[in-house]
Phi, psi and omega in degrees: 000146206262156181264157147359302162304301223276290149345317197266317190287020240187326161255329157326301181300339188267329163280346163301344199272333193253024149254331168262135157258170154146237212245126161301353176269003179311133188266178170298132154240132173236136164271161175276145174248143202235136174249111192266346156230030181305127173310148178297312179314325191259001184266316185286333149327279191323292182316323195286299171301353180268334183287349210292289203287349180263357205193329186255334190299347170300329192283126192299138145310316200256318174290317202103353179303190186205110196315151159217159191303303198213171197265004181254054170239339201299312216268320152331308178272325155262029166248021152333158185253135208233176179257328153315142151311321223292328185283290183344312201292330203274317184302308170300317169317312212270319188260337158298343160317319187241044194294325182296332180281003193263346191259359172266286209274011146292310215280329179214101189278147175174151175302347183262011181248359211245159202306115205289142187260347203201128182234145157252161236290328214237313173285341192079011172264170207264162195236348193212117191285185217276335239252334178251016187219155176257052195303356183262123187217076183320315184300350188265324145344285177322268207332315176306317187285293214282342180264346166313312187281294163354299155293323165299306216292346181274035185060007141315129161274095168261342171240136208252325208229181159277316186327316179282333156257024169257336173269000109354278187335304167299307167317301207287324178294303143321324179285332172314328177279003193295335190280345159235049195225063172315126185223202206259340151117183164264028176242062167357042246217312219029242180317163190291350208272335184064079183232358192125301211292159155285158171191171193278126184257135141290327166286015178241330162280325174307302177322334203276313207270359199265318166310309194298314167310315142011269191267351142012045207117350190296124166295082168312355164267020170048199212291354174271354191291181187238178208290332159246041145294328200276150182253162187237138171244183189259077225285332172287314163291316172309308187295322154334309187282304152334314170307299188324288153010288203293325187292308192263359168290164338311024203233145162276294181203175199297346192271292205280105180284336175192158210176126174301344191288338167306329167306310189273011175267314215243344168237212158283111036307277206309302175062059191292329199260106193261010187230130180294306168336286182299320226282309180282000170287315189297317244268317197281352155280328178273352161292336193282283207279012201215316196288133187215185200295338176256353172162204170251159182266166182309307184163164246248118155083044168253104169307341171327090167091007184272174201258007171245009169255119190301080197299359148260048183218123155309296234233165181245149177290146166296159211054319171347329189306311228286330186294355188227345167314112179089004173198054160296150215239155190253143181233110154003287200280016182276335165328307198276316172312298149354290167300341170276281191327314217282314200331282177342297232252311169100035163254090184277335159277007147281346201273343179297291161321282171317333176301292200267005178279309180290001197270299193280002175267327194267207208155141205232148194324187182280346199256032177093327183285156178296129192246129200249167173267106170330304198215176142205127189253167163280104167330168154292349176267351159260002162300334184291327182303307183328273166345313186288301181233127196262135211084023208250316183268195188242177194242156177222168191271145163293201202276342194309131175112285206266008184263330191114348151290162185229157157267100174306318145336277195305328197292295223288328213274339189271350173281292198314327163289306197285307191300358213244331179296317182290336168099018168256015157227175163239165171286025167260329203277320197273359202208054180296332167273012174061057170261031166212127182218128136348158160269326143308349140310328179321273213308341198258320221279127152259149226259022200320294184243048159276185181242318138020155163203167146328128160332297194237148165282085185243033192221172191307145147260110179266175197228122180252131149257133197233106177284163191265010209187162195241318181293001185268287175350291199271333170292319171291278228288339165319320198262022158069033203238095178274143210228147147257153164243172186291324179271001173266012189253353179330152329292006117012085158263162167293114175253165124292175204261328196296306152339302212280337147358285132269033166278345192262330206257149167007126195273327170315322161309131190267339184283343192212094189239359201232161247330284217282353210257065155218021179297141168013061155280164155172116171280002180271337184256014169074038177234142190259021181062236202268112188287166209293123153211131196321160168249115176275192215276341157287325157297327180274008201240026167247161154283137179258154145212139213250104174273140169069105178252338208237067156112034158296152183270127172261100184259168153247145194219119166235067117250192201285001205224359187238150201263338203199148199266130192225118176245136164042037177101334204232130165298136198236102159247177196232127190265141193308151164273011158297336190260351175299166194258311199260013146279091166073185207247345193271040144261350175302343201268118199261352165279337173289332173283342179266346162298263175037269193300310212273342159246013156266335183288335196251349183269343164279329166314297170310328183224059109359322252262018190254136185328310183269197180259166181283145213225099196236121188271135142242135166254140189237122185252172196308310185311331189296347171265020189240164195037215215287000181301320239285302159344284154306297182310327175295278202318291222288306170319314175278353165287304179316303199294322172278355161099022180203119197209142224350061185111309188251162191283131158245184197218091193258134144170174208294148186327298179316307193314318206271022173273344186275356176251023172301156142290165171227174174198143186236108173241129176201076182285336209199148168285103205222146211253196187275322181277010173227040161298126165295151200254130162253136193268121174275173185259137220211127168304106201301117183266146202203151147332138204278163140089004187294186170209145203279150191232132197278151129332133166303112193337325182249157183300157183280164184269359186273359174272320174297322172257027173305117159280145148314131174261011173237153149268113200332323185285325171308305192262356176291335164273007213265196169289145185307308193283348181273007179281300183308316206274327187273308160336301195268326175288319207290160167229331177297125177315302197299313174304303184311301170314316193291319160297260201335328148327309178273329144263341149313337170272352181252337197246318197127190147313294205268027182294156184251123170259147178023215187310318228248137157294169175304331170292300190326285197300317179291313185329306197303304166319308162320282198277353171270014162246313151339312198291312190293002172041074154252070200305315153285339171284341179312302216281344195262278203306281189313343157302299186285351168251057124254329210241015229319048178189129190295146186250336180296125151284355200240008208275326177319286200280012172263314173322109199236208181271315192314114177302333196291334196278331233265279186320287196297319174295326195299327244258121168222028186213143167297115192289156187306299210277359197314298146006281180283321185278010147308300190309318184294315168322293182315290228279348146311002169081021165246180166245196189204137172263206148183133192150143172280148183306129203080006198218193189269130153266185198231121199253165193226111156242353180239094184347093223241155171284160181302343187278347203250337172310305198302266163356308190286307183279007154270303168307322193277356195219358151279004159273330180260333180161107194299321200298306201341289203286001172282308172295317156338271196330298184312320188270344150287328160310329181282319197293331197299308177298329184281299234258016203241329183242321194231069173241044146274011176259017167223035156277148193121315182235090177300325168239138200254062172280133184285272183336302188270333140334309215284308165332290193300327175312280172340321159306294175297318178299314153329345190254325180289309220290324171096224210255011165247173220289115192315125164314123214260114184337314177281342180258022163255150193273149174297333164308329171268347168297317179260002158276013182271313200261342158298285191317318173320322200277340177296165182299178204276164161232132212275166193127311194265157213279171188288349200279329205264330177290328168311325172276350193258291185314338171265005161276338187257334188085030178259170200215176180264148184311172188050342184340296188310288163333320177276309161332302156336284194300330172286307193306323180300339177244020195243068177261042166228017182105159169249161164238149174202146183042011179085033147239161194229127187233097182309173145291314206224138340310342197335279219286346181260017161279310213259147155239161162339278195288015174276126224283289147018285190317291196307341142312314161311292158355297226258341197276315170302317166318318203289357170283329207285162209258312165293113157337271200315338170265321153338286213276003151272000166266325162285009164270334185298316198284298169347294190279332177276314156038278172302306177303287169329318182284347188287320194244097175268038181248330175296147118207209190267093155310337213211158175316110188272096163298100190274358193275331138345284171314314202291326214292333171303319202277330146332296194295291178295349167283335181284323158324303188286300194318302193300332180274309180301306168278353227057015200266146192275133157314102118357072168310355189249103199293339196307310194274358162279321196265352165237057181247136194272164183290318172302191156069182195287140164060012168282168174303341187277344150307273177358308186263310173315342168273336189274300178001287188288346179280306176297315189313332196260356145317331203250186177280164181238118166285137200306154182202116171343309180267023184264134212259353194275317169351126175258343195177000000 
């Protein structure tokens, strides 16, 4: 039976219809009455009643929930923005139903693991399994999080119970993860191709890091709440996400060069974007390439609701994208994003503009209301016209309004634009925590859940130096250098970050028992709480206090007022995990630790942004001082002392002092009895003889410890009996011998075998670090393996083994450095990929954020079968890279894929080039610290001077290319229509251009991917000089292209030949197979290569037709 309604739109329509000709798609068009000296009291009636009749009359009674049409409306609609609680409650009804997957998607974030997205209306059951819905959508979380805080903080109650914040809590430990965790995004669509695949959103990480700011500390029981109300996010992971953000903006993601979903990342809500800079670089990219007469389009080629899109296909075929070009559906409410941003921003004439562009898409119910339109498409009859001149046809309105349906999304966002154009709400009322703060504003504002920081950054650090030894003490203070010891900061304790770890992580776990894992347990919904993850260097530069030891209420508490971190009764601070030992073997290096040091201090000035100051521990143990350490380390002390050290300001002074200006955090999670306290290990005073002293070492290593040999044969004693294994052990004085027995009972006895007092782990410690001081830089990598990992994994060790410590050291590497993970991860969100593997052999390409176990895998198989030391250095240059590119990433413009194996190469390359005609230095027998500075100088631009041969090799080794490259590649395949070939890959015309755009991040991969057979640098980078020139050519001859498959390997080998011609007349030189004096041929000038490939270049081409042209001057008629 038809309603009332139904009725009304049904005589509108027959009268508009019977005044008007023309195209059956014409829409209704009505105008709005504007009331311009309407009473205030009736302007707000009118508002209440149009959300009354647009927008609450929707709402399920029983979830709170909001019918939708179709199912890709679902993620849009229940996250309205409502004045009620009641939808909020029905979204926590719906996703605590699924507490288990959430307790899945920590531990293995993936679409078949992640929160279900689409419910039904009246019941909360989940409606579509993963296999027919695309549910992961990290942004609707976010959203969800972040309006959450948004409404309590406006005096709404919305969370009732602890049952409920601890799964919040859990909710907030998934979003922490958004910077490596690809998801489908928000048109739930993921890659643009709409193929099944995932992929990293900027809109999805903004949304994460604007929630994660949010909720920061926030009491979900609002001002009444108590101390375990409050939630803790990880100030290391917000910032990972910040970073990402920053990296992959103005791009939505590799596919999507830009995407309107950006708006509500980068304006309101979220106001995700804290650089004024980035912020108008995205914003004036999604007006150029997206904004139409009718809205914005989604992003370039979305096939979503156009009349070419096949609606009983999930998914799209390849080449397909090209079927939707030029007639992409347009969306309204992106106006209104527009008309919101300006309100903020205090632009009145965008809000003017857009006001009046949206003036002309709506158009209003039968009762009066503004009805806004989902989309506007091209009919089918006007696509092809379209297609041809783009802008040509008229656009028509979907259905929203005449269906009996509303687009719930445009209707809640254009009531919050008219209340906010009319001046009867302000953007404080729609923004109560103040995440959009003016700028002229800042300084009165507080910055609690803004994104926001201070104008100027200024700040101090303070810094305790804490000696490992009280005879360490008194040898520094000679040197005018005042030191603490661990028992003079009593009652103060000392951590490693690993403690505080576990304090986080899970009680279930038996490996991980201590501080952190009683963080959001709760066994009734089945969450093991805060999964095991390091704490970084913004978690250690807070104070613990550990308050309440016996049947204490435990909270973690960030607020804004508080200085310092308290477990259990005992004040706690934390030391950087740059001073642990057992993260990986490069703190023995100690210029490399002093790096370190000067860039964790410059990555806290930078993102700093909590009231008190950051509180940075150095611990200086006896070894750092000894030989040639002893130096740097003084200086690096006395820069501390002088209140400056590479730029930024610090503050030394004793532990107790700097504690009253501290941050503080009260973990205090779970209510705990005296048996189930955890016991925790503190940094512990080196105990020594009375009156000993400390004695410096001779600045350089002795040389029989750098050419130290085994004094055994490895084949021999690996069969013998354990105690003559033992006996020669305890006897032996040489490192190299020892590791290699210590090898040999760890495979047979274990970790925890006892030699004389110390079990085996002690005695490799011991080892370890007495190698660590003689910088035996490989037996270090043989010793810190077996005590992180305390078991050889080679079955094969008789035969890797030789006498060489290096060979010794490189068969043992059976463990991952800790930190490997994330700076895989900071490379990616830079907008590269990563290889791993050795140079000349197969590599593993990385596009994705992968865990340390799969990491781990990838650099064993691909580079320990060709040369076990690879994989040690692999693992090392990523850690410097993660750092160099994070701080310095122009020096890797250019270079879109990040192969490790061909780094090592151009390293290799340079020492050969330093060494002249003697004998090169050998890479693996260098300390990390000179490994990395070998890999800054590699990264520098070329410096001139050095022959062309050595610049080719250096630049095809890093994978580096010239600006525009990719883009002109691009410009041959539009005139190459069978394709390029290079090395036996074929990178087609079709699907390419019909998949792909130019400026698509893909493309360039795809590019980068065709390359990847070739063997040489130097020939890699004369086929990019090759793609260069025909480029060039082409745009010179636009009459031209390519009849036939454009071979490149071809071409060089034509342009060889003639270069050996010209060579054979001028010089006399006997023709030659060997390309070296083709590859130090500078490229310009008389007789360069680039003559050469521009001559076979221009030879194929005139093989082909020359298309005919009006203006061709040769023409006669």
């Amino acid at each position: 039976m038809a309603t009332l309604a139904d009725v009304g739109w049904k005589l509108l329509e027959f009268k508009a219809r019977s005044k008007r000709s023309g195209s059956i798609y014409e829409p209704l068009k009505l105008s709005i009455l504007h009331h311009e000296d309407e009473p205030l009291w009736e302007k707000l009636d009118r508002s209440y009643n149009a959300v009354k009749s647009t927008i609450l009359n929707y709402q399920s009674p029983t979830t709170g929930l909001f019918p939708v049409k179709t199912c890709s409306d679902c993620r849009e609609a229940k996250h309205e923005l409502e004045h009620w609680n009641k939808c909020m409650r029905g979204i926590l009804y719906c996703y605590m139903r699924q507490s288990d997957k959430v307790e899945k998607f920590k531990q293995d974030p993936s679409p078949y693991t992640c929160l279900h997205s689409v419910f039904n209306l009246h019941t909360g059951d989940e409606v579509y399994s993963y296999d027919q819905y695309s549910h992961l959508q990290i942004d609707a979380v976010s959203l969800f999080l972040l309006y959450l805080v948004e409404m309590i903080c406006s005096g709404l109650q919305i969370i009732y119970n602890t049952d409920e914040v601890s799964f919040i809590q859990n909710l907030v430990f998934c979003v922490e993860r958004a910077y490596r965790v690809p998801d489908f995004g928000m048109w739930e669509r993921g890659s643009k191709y709409n193929n099944g695949s995932t992929e990293l959103h900027s809109s999805s990480v903004g949304l994460a890091k604007a929630a994660l700011e949010a909720i920061n500390g926030f009491n979900l029981f609002g001002n009444q709440g108590c101390s375990w109300s409050v939630i803790f996010v990880d100030l290391d992971a917000h910032n990972r996400n910040r970073q990402t953000l920053c990296s992959l903006l103005p791009r939505e993601s590799r596919s999507h060069n830009t995407d309107a979903a950006l708006l509500p990342c980068i304006s309101y809500p979220a106001f995700a974007v804290d650089d004024d800079a980035l912020y108008s670089q995205t914003l004036d990219k999604i007006v150029r390439k997206l904004k139409g007469k009718h809205g914005f389009k989604r992003f370039l080629r979305d096939g979503y609701r156009t009349a070419n899109e096949d609606k009983n296909r999930r998914y799209y075929r390849p080449a397909e994208m090209k079927l939707f070009d030029g007639i992409e559906c347009e969306f309204p409410i992106f106006f209104i994003y527009m008309i919101i941003d300006g309100v903020f921003r205090g632009n009145q004439t965008q809000v003017k503009e857009y006001q009046q562009l949206l003036q002309d898409v709506i158009f209003q119910s039968f009762d009066g209301h503004a009805v806004i339109p989902k989309y506007y498409h091209v009919p089918a009859d006007f696509v092809e016209a379209e297609q041809k001149k783009h802008g040509s046809q008229k656009r028509f309105p979907s259905n929203s309004g005449r269906d009996g349906m509303l687009f719930l999304w445009g209707q809640a966002l254009y009531n919050i634009a008219k209340l906010l154009v009319d001046g009867l709400i302000s953007p404080k009322d729609i923004d109560p925590i103040h995440r959009y703060v003016p700028r002229q504003d800042q300084r009165n504002v507080s910055m609690r859940y803004s994104n926001q920081g201070p104008i100027e950054n200024d700040v101090v650090i303070h810094v305790a130096l804490i000696a490992e030894s009280q005879r360490l003490q008194v040898f520094l203070n000679t040197y005018g250098i005042q030191t603490q010891t661990p028992q003079q900061v009593e009652p103060i304790q000392i951590w490693p970050q690993k403690e505080l770890v576990k304090c986080i992580v899970n009680v279930n776990f038996p490996f991980i028992d201590k501080a952190y894992r009683f963080l959001a347990v709760n066994k009734k919904l089945g969450l093991s709480g805060r999964p095991e993850r390091p704490v970084g260097c913004i978690g250690t530069c807070k104070t613990f206090d550990k308050e309440g030891a016996v049947e204490t209420t435990l909270t973690f508490n960030m607020t804004s007022h508080q200085s310092i971190y308290r477990i259990l009764g005992k004040t706690v601070v934390c030391y950087p995990i740059v001073f642990d030992l057992s993260d990986f073997y490069l703190s023995q290096d100690v210029m490399l630790l002093i790096d370190d040091i000067k860039n964790a201090l410059q990555f806290i000035k930078q993102c700093w942004k909590m009231p008190g100051r950051p509180l940075f521990l150095v611990l200086i143990r006896e070894d750092n001082i000894k030989g040639s350490r002893f130096n740097p380390v003084l200086d690096m002390l006395a820069s501390f002392k002088k209140g400056s050290i590479g730029g930024v300001k610090v503050h030394v002074d004793r532990l107790q002092t700097l504690i009253s200006g501290a941050v503080v955090e009260q973990l205090d999670f779970l209510r705990v009895n005296e048996a189930e306290i955890p016991e925790f290990k503190s940094f512990e005073e080196l105990e020594l003889p009375k009156h000993s002293k400390v004695k410096r070492q001779t600045s350089t290593p002795n040389a029989s410890d750098l050419e130290q040999q085994p004094e055994i044969n490895i084949q021999e004693w690996y069969h013998k009996p354990t105690h003559e294994v033992l006996q020669k052990f305890n006897d032996c004085d040489c490192l190299a011998s020892q590791a290699q027995l210590a090898s040999i009972l760890l495979r047979k006895e274990g970790p925890d075998f006892f030699s004389r007092d110390e079990n085996l782990k002690d005695e490799i410690e011991r080892i370890y670090r007495r190698a660590g001081s003689r910088k035996l830089w490989f037996l270090v990598l043989l010793l810190w393996i077996s005590y992180a990992s305390h078991v050889c994994v080679y079955s094969a060790l008789v035969h890797l083994i030789e006498r060489s410590v290096v060979r010794l050291a490189a068969s043992l590497l059976t463990k991952l450095v800790d930190s490997l993970a994330p700076s895989i991860t900071s490379i990616l969100v830079h907008g590269k990929q990563v290889t791993l593997g050795l140079f000349g052999h197969e590599e593993a390409v990385i596009s994705n954020p992968l865990s340390p176990g799969v990491i781990k895998d990838i650099i064993y198989s691909k580079c320990s079968p060709h040369g076990e030391r690879e994989a040690v250095l692999q693992q090392e240059l990523v850690i410097h890279i993660g750092w160099i590119i994070s701080n310095n990433p122009e020096l890797f413009s250019g270079m879109l894929k990040i192969r490790i194996g061909w780094i090592v190469q151009a390293m290799k390359h340079e020492l050969e080039i330093r060494a002249g005609e003697m004998r090169p230095q050998d890479i693996y027998q260098m300390s990390p610290s000179d490994v990395k500075q070998l890999l800054l100088d590699v990264l520098q631009p070329q410096q001139t001077g050095r022959s062309w041969l050595n610049r080719r090799q250096i630049d095809g080794s890093l994978n580096r290319t010239p600006l525009g490259f990719y883009d002109r590649v691009w410009q041959i395949l539009e005139r190459t229509r069978n394709g390029i070939i290079v090395a036996g890959l074929h990178l087609p015309q079709q699907p390419t251009l019909s998949d792909m755009t130019m400026y698509e991040m893909n493309f360039s991969l795809l590019v980068e991917d065709t390359l990847k057979n070739i063997v040489l640098p130097e020939y890699r980078q004369i086929i990019v000089e090759l793609l260069m020139v025909v480029s060039i050519v082409l745009e010179r001859n636009p009459e031209l292209e390519f009849q036939e498959r454009v071979d490149l390997d071809c071409l060089v080998k034509d342009a060889f030949t003639d270069f050996q011609k010209d060579r054979g007349r001028s010089e006399r030189a006997e023709k030659q197979e060997d390309m070296e004096a083709f590859y130090n041929t500078p490229a310009l000038g008389k007789k360069g290569t680039s003559s050469y490939l521009t001559k076979v270049v221009m030879i194929q081409l005139l093989q082909g037709e020359v298309k005919p042209s009006k203006d061709d001057p040769c023409s006669v008629s």
